[in-house]
C-alpha positions in Angstrom: -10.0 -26.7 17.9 -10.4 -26.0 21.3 -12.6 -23.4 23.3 -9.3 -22.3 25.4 -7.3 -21.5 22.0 -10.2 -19.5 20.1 -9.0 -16.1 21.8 -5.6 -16.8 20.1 -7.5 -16.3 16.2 -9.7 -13.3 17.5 -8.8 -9.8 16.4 -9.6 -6.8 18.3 -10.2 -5.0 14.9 -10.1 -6.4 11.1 -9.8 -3.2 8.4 -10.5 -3.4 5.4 -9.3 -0.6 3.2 -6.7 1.1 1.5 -3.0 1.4 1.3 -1.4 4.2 -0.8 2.3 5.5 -0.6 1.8 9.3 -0.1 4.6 11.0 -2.3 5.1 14.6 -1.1 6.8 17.4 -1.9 7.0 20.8 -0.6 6.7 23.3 -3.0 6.8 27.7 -2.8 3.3 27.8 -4.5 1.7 25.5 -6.8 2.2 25.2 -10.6 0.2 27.0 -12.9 -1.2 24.9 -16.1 2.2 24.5 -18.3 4.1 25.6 -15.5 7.2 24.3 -13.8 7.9 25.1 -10.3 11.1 23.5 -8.2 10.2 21.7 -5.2 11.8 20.0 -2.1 13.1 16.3 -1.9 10.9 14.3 -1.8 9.1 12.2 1.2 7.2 9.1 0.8 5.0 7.8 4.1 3.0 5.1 3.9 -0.5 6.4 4.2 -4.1 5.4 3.0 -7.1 5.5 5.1 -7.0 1.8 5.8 -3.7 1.2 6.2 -3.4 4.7 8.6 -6.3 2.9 10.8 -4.7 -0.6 11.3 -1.5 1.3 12.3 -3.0 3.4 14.8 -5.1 0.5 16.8 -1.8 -1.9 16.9 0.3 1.2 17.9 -2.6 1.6 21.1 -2.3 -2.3 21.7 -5.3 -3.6 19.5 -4.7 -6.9 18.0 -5.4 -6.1 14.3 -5.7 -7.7 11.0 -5.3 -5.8 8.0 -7.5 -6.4 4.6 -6.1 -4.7 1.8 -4.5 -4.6 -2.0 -1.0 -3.3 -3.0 1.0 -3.6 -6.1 4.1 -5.8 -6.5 6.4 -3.1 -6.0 8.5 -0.9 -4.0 5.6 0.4 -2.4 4.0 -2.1 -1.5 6.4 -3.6 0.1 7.2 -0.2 2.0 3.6 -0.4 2.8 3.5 -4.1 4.2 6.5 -3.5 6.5 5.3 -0.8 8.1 2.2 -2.4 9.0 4.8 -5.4 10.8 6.7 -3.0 12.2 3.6 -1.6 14.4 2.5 -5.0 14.9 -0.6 -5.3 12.2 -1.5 -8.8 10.8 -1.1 -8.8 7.1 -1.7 -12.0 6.1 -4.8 -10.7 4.5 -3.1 -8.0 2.6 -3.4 -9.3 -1.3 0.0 -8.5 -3.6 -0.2 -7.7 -7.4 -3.5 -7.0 -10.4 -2.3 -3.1 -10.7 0.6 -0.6 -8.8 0.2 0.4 -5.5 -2.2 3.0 -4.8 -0.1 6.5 -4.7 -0.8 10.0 -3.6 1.0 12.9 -5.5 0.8 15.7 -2.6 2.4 19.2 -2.9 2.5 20.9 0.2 2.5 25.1 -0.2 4.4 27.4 3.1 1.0 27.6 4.4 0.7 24.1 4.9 -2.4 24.1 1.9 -2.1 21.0 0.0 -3.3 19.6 -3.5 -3.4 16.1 -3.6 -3.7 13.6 -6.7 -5.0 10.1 -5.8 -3.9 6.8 -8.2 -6.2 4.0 -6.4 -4.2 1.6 -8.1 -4.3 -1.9 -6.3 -7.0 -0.4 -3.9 -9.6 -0.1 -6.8 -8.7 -3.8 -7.5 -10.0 -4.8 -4.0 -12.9 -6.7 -5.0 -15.9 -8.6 -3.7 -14.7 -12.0 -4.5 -11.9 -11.0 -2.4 -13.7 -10.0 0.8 -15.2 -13.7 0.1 -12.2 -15.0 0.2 -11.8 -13.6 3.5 -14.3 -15.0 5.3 -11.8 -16.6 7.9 -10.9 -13.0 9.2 -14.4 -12.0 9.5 -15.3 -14.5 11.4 -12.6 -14.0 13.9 -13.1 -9.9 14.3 -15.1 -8.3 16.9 -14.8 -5.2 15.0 -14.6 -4.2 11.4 -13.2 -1.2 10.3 -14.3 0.4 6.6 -13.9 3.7 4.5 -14.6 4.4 1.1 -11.2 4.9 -0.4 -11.9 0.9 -2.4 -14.5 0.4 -4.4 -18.1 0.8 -3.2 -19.4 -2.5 -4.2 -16.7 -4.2 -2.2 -18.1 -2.2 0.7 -21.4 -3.3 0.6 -20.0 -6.9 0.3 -18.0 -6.0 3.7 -21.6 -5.1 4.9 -23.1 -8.1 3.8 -20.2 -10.3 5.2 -20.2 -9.4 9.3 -20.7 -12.3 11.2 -23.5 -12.5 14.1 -22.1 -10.2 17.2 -19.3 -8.8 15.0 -19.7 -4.8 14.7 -19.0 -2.7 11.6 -17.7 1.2 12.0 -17.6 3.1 8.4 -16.4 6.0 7.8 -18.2 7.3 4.1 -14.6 8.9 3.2 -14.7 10.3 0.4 -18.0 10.4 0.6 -20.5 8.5 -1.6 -23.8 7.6 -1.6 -24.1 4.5 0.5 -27.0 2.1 -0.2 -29.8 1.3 2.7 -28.1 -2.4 3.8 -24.8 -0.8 4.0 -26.1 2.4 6.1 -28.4 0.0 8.1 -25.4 -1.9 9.4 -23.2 0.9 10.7 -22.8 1.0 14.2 -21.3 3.5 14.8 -21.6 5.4 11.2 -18.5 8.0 11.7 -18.6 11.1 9.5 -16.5 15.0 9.9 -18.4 17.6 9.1 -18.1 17.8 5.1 -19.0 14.5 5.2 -22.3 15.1 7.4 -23.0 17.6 5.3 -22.8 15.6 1.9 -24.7 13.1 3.3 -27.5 15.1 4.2 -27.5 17.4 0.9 -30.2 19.9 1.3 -31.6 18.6 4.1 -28.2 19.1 6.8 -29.8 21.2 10.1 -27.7 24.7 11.4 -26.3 22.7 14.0 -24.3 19.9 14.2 -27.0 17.8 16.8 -29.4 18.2 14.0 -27.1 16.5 11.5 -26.1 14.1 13.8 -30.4 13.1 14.5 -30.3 13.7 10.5 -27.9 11.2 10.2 -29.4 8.8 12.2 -32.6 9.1 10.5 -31.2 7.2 7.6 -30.4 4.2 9.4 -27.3 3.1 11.0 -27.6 1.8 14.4 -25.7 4.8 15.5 -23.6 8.0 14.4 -20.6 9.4 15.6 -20.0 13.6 14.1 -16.5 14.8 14.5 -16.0 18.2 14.9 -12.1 18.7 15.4 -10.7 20.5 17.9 -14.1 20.7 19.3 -14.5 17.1 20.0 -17.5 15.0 18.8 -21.3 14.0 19.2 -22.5 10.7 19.2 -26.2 9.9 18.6 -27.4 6.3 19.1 -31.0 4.8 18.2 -31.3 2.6 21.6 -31.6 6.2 23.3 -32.8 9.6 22.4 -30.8 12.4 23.5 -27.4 13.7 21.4 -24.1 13.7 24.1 -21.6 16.2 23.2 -18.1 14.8 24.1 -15.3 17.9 24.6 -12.2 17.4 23.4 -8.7 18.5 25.1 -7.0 21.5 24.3 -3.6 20.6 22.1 -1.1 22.7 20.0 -2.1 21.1 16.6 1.3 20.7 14.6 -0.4 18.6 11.4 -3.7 16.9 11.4 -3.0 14.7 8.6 -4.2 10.9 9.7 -6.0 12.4 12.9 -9.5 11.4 11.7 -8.0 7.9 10.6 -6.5 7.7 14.6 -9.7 8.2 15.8 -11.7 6.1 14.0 -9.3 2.9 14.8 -9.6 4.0 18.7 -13.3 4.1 18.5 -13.4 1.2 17.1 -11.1 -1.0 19.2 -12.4 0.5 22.2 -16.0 -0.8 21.2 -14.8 -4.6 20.5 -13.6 -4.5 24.1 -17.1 -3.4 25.0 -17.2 -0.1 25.9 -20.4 2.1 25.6 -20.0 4.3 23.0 -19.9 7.6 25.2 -17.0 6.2 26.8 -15.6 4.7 23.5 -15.6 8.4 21.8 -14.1 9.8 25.0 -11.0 7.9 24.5 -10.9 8.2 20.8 -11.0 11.9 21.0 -8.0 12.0 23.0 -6.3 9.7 20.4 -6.9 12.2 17.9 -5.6 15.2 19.9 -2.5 13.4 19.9 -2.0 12.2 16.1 -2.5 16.1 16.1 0.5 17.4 18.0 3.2 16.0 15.8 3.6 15.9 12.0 2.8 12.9 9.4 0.1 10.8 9.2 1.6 7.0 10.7 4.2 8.8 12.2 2.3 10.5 14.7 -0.1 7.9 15.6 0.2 7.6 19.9 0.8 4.8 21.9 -1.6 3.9 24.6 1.0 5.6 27.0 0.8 8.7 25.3 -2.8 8.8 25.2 -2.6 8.3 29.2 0.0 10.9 29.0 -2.9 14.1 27.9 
């Protein structure tokens, strides 16, 4: 191969996470045990934590490759066409070994929801098949990782990053992560419930104390975000903790928001920007997944970022 064709294998960003159909239904209050309660029609979205994040960066322009499990099954293939449709590489998304990975959400007036996850096909994402994969992780500047597959295929992911390729985990749900896998985050990106289970007993008052906390336990750098109030970013090649504001929206539905984020962040940094700047723009990507409902649905395109 060529030097001049190499840029036509990179990706901007390679996830590697999950895909889940969120079934939900809104509902006048939620069911008592034994109870039966009538709800509204039913709405199924394509959601999941890695499949929300490979949407968003190919919705903002990022060339990205997604690295997932589904079932063979309606789903699925609901899933897989609405990563083509925003422009998402899935020839690493793997078909069949269990249903795809479903959410059972009921949604109350007050917008409270209770949520029951079925990883399905996303607990069958294993290490063999991030070794199989090798191909995309060679060709990523970026890799994209949360916790919603199992953790030992996450520390694989860790293990697997190529020389000058960056990794950007987000520990949701949160789990304990093991030293190698902390040691390679750069940025390690956490809300704050997630700073706070990280930290246990030893979270500060304030969140620039978690977010030195944080760093303390080894990624190259941490990024806390703090919702409508922006985020901090804390990096060990420099000392100090930046604040970065965010902008002031009409929040309609945060759903997805912190996935929209995360993917800016991290598309941003494999077109090397400094972080500061990196979080800047990512925190106006999440403003905007805020003002209008759904998760995929209200991911923004590079125009509408320009547009805040």
């Amino acid at each position: 191969m060529h030097e001049s064709e190499h840029d036509h294998d990179r990706y901007d960003l390679l996830v590697v996470g999950s895909a889940n159909a969120d079934l939900v239904v809104g509902v006048e209050r939620r069911p008592a045990p034994g109870e039966t309660v009538l709800g509204s029609d039913l709405a199924v979205h394509p959601g999941g934590k890695g499949a929300n994040q490979a949407v968003a960066a190919a919705r903002l322009g990022a060339r990205t490759a997604l690295l997932a499990r589904v079932g063979d099954d309606a789903h699925g293939r609901l899933l897989l066409e609405s990563q083509r449709a925003a422009g998402v590489d899935t020839a690493g998304v793997l078909v069949g070994g269990a249903p795809t990975g479903v959410a059972l959400i009921t949604v109350d007036p007050s917008g409270d929801n209770s949520i029951v996850v079925s990883p399905g096909a996303n607990a069958r994402l294993t290490p063999e098949d991030i070794r199989a994969a090798g191909h995309l992780f060679g060709a990523a500047r970026v890799v994209s990782v949360q916790l919603e597959i199992p953790l030992d295929t996450v520390a694989e992911v860790a293990g697997a990053m190529s020389p000058g390729t960056r990794l950007v985990l987000n520990p949701s749900p949160p789990a304990p992560l093991p030293g190698h896998v902390r040691a390679a985050c750069d940025p390690l990106v956490v809300n704050e419930h997630e700073a706070r289970y990280m930290l246990g007993e030893a979270a500060g008052s304030t969140p620039e104390d978690w977010a030195r906390a944080l760093l303390a336990l080894g990624p190259r750098s941490v990024v806390v975000t703090l919702g409508a109030a922006g985020a901090l970013v804390a990096d060990s090649r420099g000392d100090e903790v930046v604040r970065v504001p965010s902008v002031e929206v009409e929040a309609v539905d945060t759903t997805g928001a912190g996935d929209a984020f995360t993917a800016a962040l991290a598309w941003r940094l494999g077109l090397g920007e400094e972080l500061v700047d990196a979080v800047a723009f990512a925190v106006r990507v999440g403003a905007a997944a805020v003002t209008r409902q759904g998760a995929q649905a209200s991911f923004p395109t590079a125009e509408d970022v320009a547009a805040l």
